[in-house]
C-alpha positions in Angstrom: -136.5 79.0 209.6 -134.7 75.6 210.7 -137.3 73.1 210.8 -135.4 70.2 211.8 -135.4 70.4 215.9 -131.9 68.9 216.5 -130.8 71.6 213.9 -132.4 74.2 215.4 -130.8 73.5 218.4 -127.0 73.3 216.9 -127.8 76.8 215.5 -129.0 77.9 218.6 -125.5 77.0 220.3 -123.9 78.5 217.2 -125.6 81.6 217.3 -124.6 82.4 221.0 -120.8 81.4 220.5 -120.5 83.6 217.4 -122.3 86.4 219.8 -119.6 85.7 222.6 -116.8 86.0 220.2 -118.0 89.3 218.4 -119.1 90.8 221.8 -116.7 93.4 221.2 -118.2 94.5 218.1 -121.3 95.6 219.7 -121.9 98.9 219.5 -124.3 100.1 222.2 -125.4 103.3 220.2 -127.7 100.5 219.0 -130.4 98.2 219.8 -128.3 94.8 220.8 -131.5 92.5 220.1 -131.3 93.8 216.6 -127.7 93.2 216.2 -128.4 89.8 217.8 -131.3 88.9 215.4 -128.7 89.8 212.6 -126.1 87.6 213.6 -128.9 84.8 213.9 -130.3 85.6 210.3 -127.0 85.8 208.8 -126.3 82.4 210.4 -129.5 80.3 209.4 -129.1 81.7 205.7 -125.7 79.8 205.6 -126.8 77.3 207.7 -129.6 76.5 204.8 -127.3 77.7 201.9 -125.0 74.7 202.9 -127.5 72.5 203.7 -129.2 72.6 199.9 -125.8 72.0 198.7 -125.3 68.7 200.9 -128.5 67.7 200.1 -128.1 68.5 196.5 -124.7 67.0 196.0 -126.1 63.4 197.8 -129.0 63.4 195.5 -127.1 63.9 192.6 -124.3 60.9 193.8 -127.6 58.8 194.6 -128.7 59.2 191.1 -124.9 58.7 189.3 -124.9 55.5 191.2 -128.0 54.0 190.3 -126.8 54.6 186.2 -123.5 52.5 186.5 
């Protein structure tokens, strides 16, 4: 889902801190690798969500720039 490896890794960390910190929202009437592999999901979507729009907003300065 992340292909940049340095990325990847930052989410990783991310990912397990956000864990730690909801810990006590687990409910264990459930599977905890599923709750896990929602938190992950939920993170890399917004993780790429923001992304496009960095990416999106320094394209679109790059190309106001050249026009001046």
């Amino acid at each position: 889902m992340i292909c940049n490896e340095e990325d990847a890794n930052d989410t990783v960390q991310e990912v397990f801190v956000k864990v730690w910190q909801n810990l006590e929202k687990y409910n264990p009437k459930f599977s905890f690798n599923t709750w896990l592999y929602a938190i992950a999901t939920n993170y890399c979507i917004d993780f790429l969500r923001s992304a496009k729009k960095n990416s999106f907003y320094r394209f679109k300065r790059s190309i106001s720039g050249n026009f001046r």
